[in-house]
C-alpha positions, 0 to 999 in steps of 0.5 A: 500500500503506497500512500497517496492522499492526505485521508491515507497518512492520517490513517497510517499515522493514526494505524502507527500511534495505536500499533505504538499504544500497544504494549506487546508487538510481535515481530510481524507486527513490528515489521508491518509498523517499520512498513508504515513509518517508510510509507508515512516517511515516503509520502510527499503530498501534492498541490494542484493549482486552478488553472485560472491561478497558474499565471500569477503563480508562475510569474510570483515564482519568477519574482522571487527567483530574481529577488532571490538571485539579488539577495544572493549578489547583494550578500556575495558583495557584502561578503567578499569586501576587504573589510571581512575580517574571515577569509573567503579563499579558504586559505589560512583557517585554523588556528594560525588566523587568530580568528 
């Protein structure tokens, strides 16, 4: 049984927290609960957006994809300045840098 809807993990969820409430599992069972806590672990649920919200949401994706490339060339010209007391090259940590 692969999970597949949000119903199906609450309900693996709720199967594993009785499985766990009780106080003696054989081995079967304690195979059958590591089964469902691998499914529980592998679900990734999904979101489907409505066809008439694709376009903002593409284009709000785009934004902060450019805002975030910005951020990342703001933060490199921060970083990199002669100014930064750490050195950026890699060379010279440890404890001979008296950082």
């Amino acid at each position: 049984m692969t999970i597949r809807t949000q119903d199906a993990f609450e309900a693996a969820l709720e199967e594993v927290v009785r499985r766990l409430d009780a106080s003696a599992a054989s081995e079967a069972e304690t195979a059958e609960l590591a089964r469902l806590m691998a499914e529980i672990d592998a679900y990734r649920p999904t979101f489907t957006a409505p066809a008439d919200a694709e376009d903002d949401l593409s284009r709000r994706a785009q934004d902060l994809i450019v805002r975030a490339r910005a951020l990342k060339a703001a933060f490199e010209t921060h970083t990199s300045s002669p100014w930064n007391s750490l050195p950026t090259d890699g060379r010279g940590i440890g404890p001979t840098t008296g950082v």
